[in-house]
C-alpha positions in Angstrom: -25.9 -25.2 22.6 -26.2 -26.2 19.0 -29.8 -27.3 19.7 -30.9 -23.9 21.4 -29.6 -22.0 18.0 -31.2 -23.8 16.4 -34.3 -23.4 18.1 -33.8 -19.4 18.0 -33.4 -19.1 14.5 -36.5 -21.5 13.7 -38.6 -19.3 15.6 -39.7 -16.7 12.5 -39.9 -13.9 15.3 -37.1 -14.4 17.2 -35.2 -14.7 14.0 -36.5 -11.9 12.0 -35.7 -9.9 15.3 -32.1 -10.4 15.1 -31.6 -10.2 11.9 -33.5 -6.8 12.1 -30.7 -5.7 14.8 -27.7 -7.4 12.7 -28.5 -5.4 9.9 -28.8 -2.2 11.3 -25.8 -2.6 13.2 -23.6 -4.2 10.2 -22.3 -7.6 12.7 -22.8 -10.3 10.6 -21.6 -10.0 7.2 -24.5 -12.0 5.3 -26.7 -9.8 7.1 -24.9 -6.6 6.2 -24.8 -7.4 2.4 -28.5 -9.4 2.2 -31.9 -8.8 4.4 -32.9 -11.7 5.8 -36.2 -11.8 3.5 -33.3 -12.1 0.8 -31.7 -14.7 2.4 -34.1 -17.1 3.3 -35.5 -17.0 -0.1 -32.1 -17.9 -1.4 -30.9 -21.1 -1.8 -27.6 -19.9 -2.8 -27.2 -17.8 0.1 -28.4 -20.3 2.9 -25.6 -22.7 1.9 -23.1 -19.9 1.6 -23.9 -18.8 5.2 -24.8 -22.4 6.0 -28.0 -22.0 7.4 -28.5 -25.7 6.0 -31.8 -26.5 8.8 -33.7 -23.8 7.1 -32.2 -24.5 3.3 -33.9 -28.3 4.2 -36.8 -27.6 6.6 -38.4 -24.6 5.3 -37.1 -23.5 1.9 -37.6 -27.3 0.5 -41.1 -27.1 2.1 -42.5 -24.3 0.1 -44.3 -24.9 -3.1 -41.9 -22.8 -5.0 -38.3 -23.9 -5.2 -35.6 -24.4 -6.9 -37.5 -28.2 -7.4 -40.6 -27.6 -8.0 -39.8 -25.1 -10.6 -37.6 -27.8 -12.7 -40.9 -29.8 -14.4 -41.9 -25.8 -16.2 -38.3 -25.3 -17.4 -38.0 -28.6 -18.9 -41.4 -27.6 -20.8 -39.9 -23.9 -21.6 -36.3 -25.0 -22.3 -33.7 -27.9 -23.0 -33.0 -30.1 -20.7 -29.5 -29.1 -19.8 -30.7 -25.6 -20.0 -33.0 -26.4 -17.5 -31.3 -28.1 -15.1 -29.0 -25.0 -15.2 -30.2 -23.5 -11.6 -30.1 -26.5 -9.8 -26.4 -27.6 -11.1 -25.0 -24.5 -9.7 -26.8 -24.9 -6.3 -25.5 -28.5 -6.2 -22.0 -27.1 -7.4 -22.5 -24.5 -4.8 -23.0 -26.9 -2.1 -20.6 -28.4 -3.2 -17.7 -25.6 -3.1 -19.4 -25.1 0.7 -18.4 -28.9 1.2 -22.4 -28.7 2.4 -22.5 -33.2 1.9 -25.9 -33.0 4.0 -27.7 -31.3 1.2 -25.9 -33.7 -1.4 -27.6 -36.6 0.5 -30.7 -34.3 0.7 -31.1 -34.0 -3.3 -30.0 -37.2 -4.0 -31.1 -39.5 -1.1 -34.2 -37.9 0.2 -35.5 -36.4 -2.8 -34.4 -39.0 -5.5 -33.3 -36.3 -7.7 -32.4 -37.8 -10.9 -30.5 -35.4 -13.7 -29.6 -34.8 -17.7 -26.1 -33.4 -16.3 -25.1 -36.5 -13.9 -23.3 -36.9 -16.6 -21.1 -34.3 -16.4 -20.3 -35.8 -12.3 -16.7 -35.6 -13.3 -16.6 -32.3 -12.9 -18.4 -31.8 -9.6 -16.0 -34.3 -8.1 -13.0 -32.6 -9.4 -14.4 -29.6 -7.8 -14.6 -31.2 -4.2 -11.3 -33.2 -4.8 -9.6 -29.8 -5.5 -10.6 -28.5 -2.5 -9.6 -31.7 -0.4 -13.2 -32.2 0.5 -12.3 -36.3 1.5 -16.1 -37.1 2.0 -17.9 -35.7 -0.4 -15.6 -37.0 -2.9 -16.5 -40.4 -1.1 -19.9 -40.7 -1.5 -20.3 -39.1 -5.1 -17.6 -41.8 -5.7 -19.6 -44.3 -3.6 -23.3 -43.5 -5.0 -24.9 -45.5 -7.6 -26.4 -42.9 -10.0 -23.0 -41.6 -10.6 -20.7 -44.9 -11.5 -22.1 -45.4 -14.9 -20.8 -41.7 -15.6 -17.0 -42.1 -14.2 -14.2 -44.0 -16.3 -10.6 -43.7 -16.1 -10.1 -40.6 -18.2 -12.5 -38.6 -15.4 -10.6 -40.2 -12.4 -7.5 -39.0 -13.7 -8.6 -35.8 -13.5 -10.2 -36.3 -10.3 -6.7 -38.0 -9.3 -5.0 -34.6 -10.4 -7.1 -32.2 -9.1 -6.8 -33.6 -5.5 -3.3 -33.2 -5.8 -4.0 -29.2 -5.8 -5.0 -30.3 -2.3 -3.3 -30.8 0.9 -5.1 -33.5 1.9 -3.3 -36.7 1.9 -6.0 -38.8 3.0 -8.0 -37.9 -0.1 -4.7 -39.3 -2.0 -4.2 -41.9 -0.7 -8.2 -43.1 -0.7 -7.9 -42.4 -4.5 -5.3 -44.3 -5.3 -6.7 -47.3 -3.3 -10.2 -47.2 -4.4 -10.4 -45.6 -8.3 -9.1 -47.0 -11.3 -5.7 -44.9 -12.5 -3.8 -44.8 -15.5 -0.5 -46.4 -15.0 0.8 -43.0 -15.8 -2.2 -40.5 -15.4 -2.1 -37.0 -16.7 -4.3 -34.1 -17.0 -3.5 -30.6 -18.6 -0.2 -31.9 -20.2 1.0 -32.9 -16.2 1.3 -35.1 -14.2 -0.2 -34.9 -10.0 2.9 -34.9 -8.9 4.2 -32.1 -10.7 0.8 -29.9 -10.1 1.4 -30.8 -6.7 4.7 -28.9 -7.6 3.1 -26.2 -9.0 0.7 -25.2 -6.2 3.9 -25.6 -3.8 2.3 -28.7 -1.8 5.4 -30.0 -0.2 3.7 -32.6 1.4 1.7 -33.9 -1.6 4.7 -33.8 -3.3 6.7 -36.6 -1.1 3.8 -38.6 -1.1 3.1 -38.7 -4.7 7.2 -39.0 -4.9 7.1 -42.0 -2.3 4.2 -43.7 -3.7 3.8 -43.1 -7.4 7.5 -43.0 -8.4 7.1 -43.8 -11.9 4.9 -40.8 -12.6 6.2 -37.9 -15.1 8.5 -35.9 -13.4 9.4 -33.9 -16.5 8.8 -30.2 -15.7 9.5 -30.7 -11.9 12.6 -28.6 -12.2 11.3 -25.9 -13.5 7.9 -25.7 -11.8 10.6 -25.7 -8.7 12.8 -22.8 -10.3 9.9 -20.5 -11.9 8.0 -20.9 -8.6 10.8 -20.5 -6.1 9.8 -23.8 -4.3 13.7 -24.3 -3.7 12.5 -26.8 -0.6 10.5 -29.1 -3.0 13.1 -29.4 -5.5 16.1 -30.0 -2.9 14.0 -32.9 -1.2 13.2 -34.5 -5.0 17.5 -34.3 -5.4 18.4 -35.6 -2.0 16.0 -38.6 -2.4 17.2 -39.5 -5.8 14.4 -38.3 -7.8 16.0 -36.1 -10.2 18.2 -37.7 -13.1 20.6 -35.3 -13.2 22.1 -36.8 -16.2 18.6 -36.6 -18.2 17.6 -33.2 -16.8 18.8 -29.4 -17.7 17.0 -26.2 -16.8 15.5 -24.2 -19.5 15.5 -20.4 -17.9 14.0 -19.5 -21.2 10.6 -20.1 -19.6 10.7 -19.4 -16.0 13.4 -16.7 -15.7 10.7 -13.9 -15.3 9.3 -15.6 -11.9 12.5 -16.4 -10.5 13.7 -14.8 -7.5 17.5 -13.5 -7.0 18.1 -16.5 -4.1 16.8 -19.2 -6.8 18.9 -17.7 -9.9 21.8 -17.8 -7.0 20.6 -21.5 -6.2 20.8 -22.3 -10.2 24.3 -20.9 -10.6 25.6 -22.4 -8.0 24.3 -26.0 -8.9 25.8 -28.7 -11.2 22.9 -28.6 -13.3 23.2 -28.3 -17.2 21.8 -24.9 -18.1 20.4 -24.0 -20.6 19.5 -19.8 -21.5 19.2 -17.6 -24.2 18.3 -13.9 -25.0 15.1 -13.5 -23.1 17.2 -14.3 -19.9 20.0 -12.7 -20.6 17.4 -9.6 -21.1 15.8 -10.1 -17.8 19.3 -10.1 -15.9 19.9 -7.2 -17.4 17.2 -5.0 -16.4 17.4 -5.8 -12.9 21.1 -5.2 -12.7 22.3 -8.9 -11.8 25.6 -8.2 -13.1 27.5 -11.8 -11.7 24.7 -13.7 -13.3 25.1 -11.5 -16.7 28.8 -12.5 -16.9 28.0 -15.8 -15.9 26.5 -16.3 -19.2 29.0 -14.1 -20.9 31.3 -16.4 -19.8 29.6 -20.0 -21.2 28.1 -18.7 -24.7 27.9 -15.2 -25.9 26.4 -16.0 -29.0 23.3 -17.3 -27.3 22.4 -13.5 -26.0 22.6 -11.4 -28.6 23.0 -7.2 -28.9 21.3 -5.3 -26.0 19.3 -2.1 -27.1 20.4 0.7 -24.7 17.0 2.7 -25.3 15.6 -0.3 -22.6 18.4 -1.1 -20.6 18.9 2.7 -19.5 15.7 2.4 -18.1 16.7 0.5 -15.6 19.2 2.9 -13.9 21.5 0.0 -13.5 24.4 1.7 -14.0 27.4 -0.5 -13.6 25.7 -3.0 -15.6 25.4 -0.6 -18.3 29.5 0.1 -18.1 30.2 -3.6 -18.3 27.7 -3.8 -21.7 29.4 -0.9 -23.1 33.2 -2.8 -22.5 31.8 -5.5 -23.6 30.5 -4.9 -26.8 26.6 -5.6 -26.3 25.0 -2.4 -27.2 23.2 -2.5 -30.7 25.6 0.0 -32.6 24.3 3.2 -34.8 20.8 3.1 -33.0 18.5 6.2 -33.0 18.8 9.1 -30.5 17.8 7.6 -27.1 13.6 8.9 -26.9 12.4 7.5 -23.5 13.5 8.4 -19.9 11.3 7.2 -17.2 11.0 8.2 -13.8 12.9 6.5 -11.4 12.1 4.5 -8.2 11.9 6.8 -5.4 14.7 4.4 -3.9 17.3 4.4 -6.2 19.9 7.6 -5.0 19.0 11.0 -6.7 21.9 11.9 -8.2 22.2 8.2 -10.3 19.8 9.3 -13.4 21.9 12.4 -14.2 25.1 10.6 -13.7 23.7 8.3 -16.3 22.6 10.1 -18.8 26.0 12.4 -18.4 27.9 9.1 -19.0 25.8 8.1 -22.3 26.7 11.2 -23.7 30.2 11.0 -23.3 30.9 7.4 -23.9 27.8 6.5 -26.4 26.9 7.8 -30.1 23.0 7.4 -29.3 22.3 11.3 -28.2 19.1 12.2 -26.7 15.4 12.9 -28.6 13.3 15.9 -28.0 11.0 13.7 -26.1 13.9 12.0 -24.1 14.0 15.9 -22.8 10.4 16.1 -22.1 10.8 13.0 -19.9 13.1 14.3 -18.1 11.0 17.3 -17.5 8.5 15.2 -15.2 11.1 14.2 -12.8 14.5 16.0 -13.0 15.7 20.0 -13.1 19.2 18.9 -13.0 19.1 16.2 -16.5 16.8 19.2 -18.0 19.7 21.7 -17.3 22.3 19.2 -18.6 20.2 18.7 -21.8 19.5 22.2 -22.4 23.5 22.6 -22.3 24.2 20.7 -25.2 21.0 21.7 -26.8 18.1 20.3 -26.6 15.1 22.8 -25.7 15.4 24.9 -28.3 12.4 24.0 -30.2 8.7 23.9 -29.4 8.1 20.8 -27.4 6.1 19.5 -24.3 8.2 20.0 -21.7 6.7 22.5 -20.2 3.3 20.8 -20.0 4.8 17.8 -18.6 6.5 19.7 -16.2 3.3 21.2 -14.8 1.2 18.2 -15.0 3.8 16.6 -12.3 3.9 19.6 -10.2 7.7 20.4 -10.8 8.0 24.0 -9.9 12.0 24.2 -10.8 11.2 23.1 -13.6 8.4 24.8 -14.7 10.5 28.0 -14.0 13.5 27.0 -15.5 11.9 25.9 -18.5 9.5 29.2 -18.9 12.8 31.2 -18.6 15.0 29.2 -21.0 12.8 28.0 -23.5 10.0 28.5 -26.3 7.3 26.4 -24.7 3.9 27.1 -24.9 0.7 25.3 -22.7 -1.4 24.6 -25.4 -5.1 25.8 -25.3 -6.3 21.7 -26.0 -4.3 20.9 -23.1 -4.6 24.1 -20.3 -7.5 23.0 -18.2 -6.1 19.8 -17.5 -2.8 20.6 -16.8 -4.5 23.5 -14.1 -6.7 21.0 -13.1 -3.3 18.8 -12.0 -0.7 21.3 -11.6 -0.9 22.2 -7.6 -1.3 25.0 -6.2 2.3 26.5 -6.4 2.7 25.8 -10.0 -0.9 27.2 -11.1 0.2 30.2 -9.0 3.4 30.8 -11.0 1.7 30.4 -14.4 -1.1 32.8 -13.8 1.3 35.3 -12.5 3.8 35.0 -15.0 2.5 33.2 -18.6 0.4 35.0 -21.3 -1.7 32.0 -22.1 -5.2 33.1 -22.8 -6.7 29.3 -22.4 -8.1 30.4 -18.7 -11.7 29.3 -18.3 -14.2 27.1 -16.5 -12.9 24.2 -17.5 -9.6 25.0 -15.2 -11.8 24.5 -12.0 -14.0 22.1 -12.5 -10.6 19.7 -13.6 -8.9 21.1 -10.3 -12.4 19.6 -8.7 -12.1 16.6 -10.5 -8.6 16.0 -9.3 -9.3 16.9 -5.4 -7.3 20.4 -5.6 -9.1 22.2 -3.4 -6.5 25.2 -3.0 -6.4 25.5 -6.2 -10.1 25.4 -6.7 -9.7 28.3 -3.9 -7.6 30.4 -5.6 -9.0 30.4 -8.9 -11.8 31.8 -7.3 -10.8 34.3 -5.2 -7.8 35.0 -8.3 -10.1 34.9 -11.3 -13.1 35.5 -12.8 -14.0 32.7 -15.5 -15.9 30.8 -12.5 -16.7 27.2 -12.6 -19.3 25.0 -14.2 -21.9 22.6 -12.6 -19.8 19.8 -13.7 -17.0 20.9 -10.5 -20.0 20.1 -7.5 -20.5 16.7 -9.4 -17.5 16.2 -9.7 -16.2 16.8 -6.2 -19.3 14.8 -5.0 -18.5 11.9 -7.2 -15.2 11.6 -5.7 -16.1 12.3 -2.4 -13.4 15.9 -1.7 -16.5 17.6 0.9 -14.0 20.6 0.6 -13.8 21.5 -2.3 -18.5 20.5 -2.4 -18.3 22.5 1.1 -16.6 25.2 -0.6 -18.9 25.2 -3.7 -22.0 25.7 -2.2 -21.4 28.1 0.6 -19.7 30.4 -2.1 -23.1 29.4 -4.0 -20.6 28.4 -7.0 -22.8 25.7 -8.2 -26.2 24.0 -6.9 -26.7 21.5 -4.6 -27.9 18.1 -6.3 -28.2 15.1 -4.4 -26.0 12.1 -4.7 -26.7 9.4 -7.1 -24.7 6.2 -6.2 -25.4 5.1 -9.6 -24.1 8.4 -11.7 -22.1 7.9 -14.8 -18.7 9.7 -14.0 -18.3 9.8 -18.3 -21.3 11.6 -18.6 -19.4 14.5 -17.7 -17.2 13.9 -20.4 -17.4 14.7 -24.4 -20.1 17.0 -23.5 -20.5 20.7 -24.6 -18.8 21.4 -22.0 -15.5 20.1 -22.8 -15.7 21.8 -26.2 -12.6 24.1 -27.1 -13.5 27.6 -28.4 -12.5 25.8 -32.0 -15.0 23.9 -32.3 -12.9 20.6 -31.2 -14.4 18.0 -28.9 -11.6 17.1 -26.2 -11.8 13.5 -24.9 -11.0 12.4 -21.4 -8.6 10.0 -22.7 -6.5 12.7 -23.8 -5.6 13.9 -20.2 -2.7 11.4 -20.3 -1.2 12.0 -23.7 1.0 15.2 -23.0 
């Protein structure tokens, strides 16, 4: 069967034939991205889709190649400059673990190179992969031994032990010559075996090479939550308990609640500080907060409510407060963000009416513009005690977000204005129900064409729609590009067969920030408004 393929795709009619069809028809993937007059000009590309036969029978055979085009860049260029092309085809190969055109290059064709000597590095390539025989015969070959010492076969050494491939190990440490104690990027191969969670690699390299460093085992174990790996290491005796704490200081960010569980419940010395007293706190792990309450308290320091009450944990919050943790006489709280759609919907307000009875902080201006993205009831309870009484941004942020309670509420109960800089872009976002509301009921004069082509922008066709059919300012060209860019055919549909805006046809490589800082986006000031601006409300 191999040999009739073969045979197919060697015949340059058959061949070009299917590859005709398979493009067409999107099958084959190589096809589908690449022509086949791409690919079999490619050298790249035949070992990527290993068609090897034709990468050694017909590319190699033309007079122009990657080869014969080596002697003129040596004359135009350096030599390692030079060589440049054909080192990546070899390091291509040899990412394809493609060994037939290694022995092709350097077997058939003799080639000799300036950057053999860098052979160390296409070895580590292979033995990170776990690519046993071509790390075998580049080992094996005689061009390359003058170029390899200790230093590159401990890398080689450590790189394999990314691998899963014992065999590779084990050839290693029978046929090159280690250090006693080889390392490579500050560790050791057994623990960036560790790292890359090779379990396997791991008991080997345990088993076999027990008087490697095993320093930063236990927290390579924690920080990656490789719990198996580390409980193997203990029950065979390769952890000195007595010699060895835990530093959560550095891996406390990547641990998982089951390994902080694991930790706690260990015999291990701990050690911790403020970062992970920090990080417990903002995800609410209140047993492993008084867990180091309980051994130091010194070692965590004040908490700054303005970042904790972001994290709507709300009992831990309670305990900080009882406790003493909150930095005292800090500034008016000034951020709220929005909560997870999971967390129960009446938890933010019952926060922030628990801060201001139990806390000095208060509650910023902006805090109450925050709230106006998300919440009608914290914007009620703010405006109580008195906040929205001055000119602010709630409003704006209110519409941008689509928050028609609010948006009422705030129109009836406060001073807020949608600033002219800002109108078209909060239209352009708004929704329909919200643009409907402010067109029947506010006196802004900021209406233009610049409210459309946003909505356009933004895929709003019913608002598009009823600007339209609702007002008379009209839309720019800028709303069909736009809407083509971005691919809403209702809102280009729309456009043309209300003959709102020409038809231009699509241009794969248009510029979408051409539309932007144009004279188009110029406010009746004079002011140029820049895109970046549509997210600083």
């Amino acid at each position: 069967m191999d040999n009739l393929f073969k045979n197919i795709i060697n015949n340059l009619v058959i061949r070009n034939k299917i590859f005709e069809y398979v493009e067409n028809d999107s099958i084959c993937d190589c096809a589908f991205h690449h022509g086949w007059s791409v690919i079999e000009n490619d050298p790249y590309l035949l070992i990527q889709y290993n068609f090897i036969d034709i990468l050694l029978n017909q590319y190699f055979t033309k007079n122009e190649n990657i080869l014969t085009d080596l002697p003129q860049r040596y004359r135009t260029s350096s030599e390692l400059a030079a060589e440049q092309p054909i080192e990546r085809f070899i390091i291509r190969a040899i990412n394809y673990n493609r060994l037939s055109v290694l022995k092709f290059l350097f077997d058939t064709r003799k080639l000799v190179l300036v950057s053999f000597k860098y052979i160390n590095v296409w070895i580590s390539y292979a033995a990170q992969r776990g690519y046993l025989e071509i790390v075998q015969y580049l080992y094996q070959h005689p061009q390359f031994k003058v170029y390899l010492n200790e230093k590159h076969n401990n890398r080689t050494f450590y790189e394999a032990s990314k691998s899963k491939n014992i065999q590779l190990i084990e050839w290693l440490s029978k046929n090159v010559e280690l250090s006693a104690k080889p390392i490579s990027f500050n560790s050791s191969p057994i623990e960036c075996a560790t790292q890359f969670g090779n379990s396997e690699m791991v008991k080997w390299l345990a088993l076999n090479r027990p008087m490697d460093s095993k320093e930063q085992v236990v927290e390579l174990c924690i920080g990656g939550n490789k719990l198996d790996i580390l409980e193997w290491l203990d029950s065979h005796g390769f952890i000195d308990r007595n010699m060895k704490s835990i530093n959560l200081e550095f891996v406390i960010e990547d641990m998982k609640v089951e390994t902080i569980q694991w930790v706690l419940d260990s015999d291990y010395h701990i050690k911790f500080g403020q970062r992970t007293f920090s990080f417990a706190v903002s995800k609410g792990l209140l047993d492993f907060i008084k867990w180091m309450d309980q051994r130091d308290k010194s070692l965590v320091g004040k908490q700054d409510l303005h970042i904790v009450i972001n994290s709507y944990q709300f009992e831990t919050i309670k305990w900080l407060h009882v406790n003493n943790y909150f930095i005292e006489n800090a500034p008016p709280l000034s951020i709220l963000r929005t909560p997870d759609s999971k967390l129960p919907t009446t938890l933010p307000l019952e926060i922030v009416r628990w801060v201001h009875e139990n806390r000095t902080e208060g509650f910023s201006e902006y805090f109450f513009e925050c709230a106006a993205m998300f919440s009608l009831e914290i914007v009620m309870f703010l405006h109580s005690i008195g906040h929205g009484r001055v000119m602010s941004m709630a409003l704006e942020y209110a519409a941008r977000y689509q928050k028609l309670d609010i948006v009422q509420f705030l129109h009836s109960n406060t001073p807020n204005i949608l600033r002219a800089l800002k109108f078209h872009n909060i239209i352009g976002r708004a929704g329909l129900d919200v643009v409907k509301f402010i067109h029947n009921n506010r006196t802004e004069r900021c209406w233009t064409t610049l409210c459309v082509d946003k909505a356009s922008k933004n895929g709003e066709f019913e608002v598009v729609k009823f600007l339209i059919e609702n007002r008379t300012e009209g839309c720019t060209q800028k709303a069909i590009r736009y809407s083509k860019y971005f691919e809403y055919d209702e809102i280009t549909n729309y456009l043309l067969d209300h003959k709102l805006c020409e038809d231009e046809p699509s241009d794969d490589d248009f510029d979408i920030n051409s539309l932007e800082n144009t004279s188009i986006d110029e406010d009746e000031d004079g002011s140029d408004y820049t895109e970046d601006e549509d997210e600083d409300f």
